[in-house]
N, C-alpha and C positions, 0 to 999 in steps of 0.2 A: 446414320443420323449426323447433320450436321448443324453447326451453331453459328450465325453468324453478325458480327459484334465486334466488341472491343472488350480487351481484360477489363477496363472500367468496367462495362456491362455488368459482366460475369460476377466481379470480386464486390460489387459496391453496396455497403450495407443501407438499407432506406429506410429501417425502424428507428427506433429508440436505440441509442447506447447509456449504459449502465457502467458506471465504473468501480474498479473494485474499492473504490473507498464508499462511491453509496451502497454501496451491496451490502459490505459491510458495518453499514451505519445503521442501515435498515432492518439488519440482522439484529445489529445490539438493542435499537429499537422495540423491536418485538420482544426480545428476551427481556428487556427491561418490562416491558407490560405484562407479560407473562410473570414475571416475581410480583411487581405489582397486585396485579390478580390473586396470586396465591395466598399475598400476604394480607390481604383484603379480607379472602374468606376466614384464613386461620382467627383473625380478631373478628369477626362477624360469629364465625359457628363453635371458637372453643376457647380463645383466650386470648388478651389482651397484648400487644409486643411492646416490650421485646419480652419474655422472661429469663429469670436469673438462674443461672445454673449454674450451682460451685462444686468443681471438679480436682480431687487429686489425682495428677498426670502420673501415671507408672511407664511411659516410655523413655528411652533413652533420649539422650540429647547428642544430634547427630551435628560435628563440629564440621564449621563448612572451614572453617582458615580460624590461624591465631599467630598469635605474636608472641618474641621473646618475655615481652613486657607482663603476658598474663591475658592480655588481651584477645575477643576470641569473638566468634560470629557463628552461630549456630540455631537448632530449630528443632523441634518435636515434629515427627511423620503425623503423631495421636495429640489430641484426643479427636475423634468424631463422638457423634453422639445421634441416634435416630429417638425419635417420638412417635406413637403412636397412640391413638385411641380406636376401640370398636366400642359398641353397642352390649351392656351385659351379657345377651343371651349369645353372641360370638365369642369365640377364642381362636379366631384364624390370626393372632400373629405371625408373620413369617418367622422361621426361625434364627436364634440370635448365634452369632459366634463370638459375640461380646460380654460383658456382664448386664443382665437384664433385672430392671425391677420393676415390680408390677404392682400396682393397687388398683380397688374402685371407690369411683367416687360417686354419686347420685345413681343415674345411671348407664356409668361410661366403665369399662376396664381398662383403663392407661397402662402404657409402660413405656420405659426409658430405657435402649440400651446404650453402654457406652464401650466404645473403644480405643485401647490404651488409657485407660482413665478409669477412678472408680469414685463410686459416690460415697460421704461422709453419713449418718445416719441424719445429721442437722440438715445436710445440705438436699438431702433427696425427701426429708419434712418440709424443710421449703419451698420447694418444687410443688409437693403436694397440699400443700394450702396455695400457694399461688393457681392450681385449678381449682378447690375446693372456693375458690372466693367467686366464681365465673356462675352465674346463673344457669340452669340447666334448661337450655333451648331445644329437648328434642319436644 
C-alpha cells in the first residue's frame, strides 16, 4: 500500500481543537453544576443549607513549619463527617468506622458519622432539631 501526499496531508488536523484550559474549564463547569444539583435537591427533599454542626475535633494537629518566635502553621487531617438518611422501614446504612449517631424523626432514621471529631450531646440536639424543623415530604 502506498500513500501519496505531503506530511501536511497526513499530519493536519481539520476538526475542532480543544485546549487544555477549555477542557479544563468545561470540566470545572460540569462539576460545578453537578454540586449545584446536589445541593438543590438536598434543600428541596431534606433540609435547608447550610446546617450547623458543632464538632469537638480529637485529631492531632499536624505542624507544617514553626518558628523560633512560637509561631507555627499547621492543620487537622479530621474532622470529616458523612449524613445520612433512609426511609423508617430501612437500616441499610453502610457501615461506620467513625463515631455514628443515629435518631428518627417523622419518618426518616438519620445518622451522623464523624471522623476524628465527636459530637457534644447539645451539639448533636442541635443537629437534630435543625431536621426535626423540615416538613416531612415523603
Amino acid at each position: 500500500m502506498s500513500f501519496v501526499g505531503t506530511v501536511d496531508d497526513v499530519f493536519t488536523r481539520t476538526g475542532d481543537v480543544v485546549t487544555e484550559e477549555e477542557r479544563a474549564a468545561a470540566q470545572w463547569a460540569e462539576h460545578e453544576a453537578d454540586m449545584r444539583s446536589r445541593s438543590e435537591w438536598f434543600e428541596a427533599n431534606a433540609a435547608p443549607q447550610p446546617l450547623t454542626v458543632e464538632l469537638t475535633v480529637t485529631d492531632a494537629v499536624h505542624v507544617h513549619c514553626w518558628e523560633d518566635d512560637g509561631s507555627f502553621d499547621g492543620s487537622f487531617s479530621a474532622p470529616a463527617i458523612s449524613f445520612s438518611r433512609r426511609p423508617l422501614h430501612r437500616q441499610d446504612f453502610d457501615g461506620a468506622d467513625g463515631t455514628a449517631y443515629g435518631w428518627t424523626s417523622g419518618t426518616w432514621r438519620w445518622r451522623i458519622t464523624t471522623y476524628g471529631a465527636t459530637l457534644s450531646p447539645a451539639a448533636l440536639a442541635s443537629l437534630q432539631e435543625q431536621v426535626r424543623a423540615i416538613p416531612d415530604r415523603s
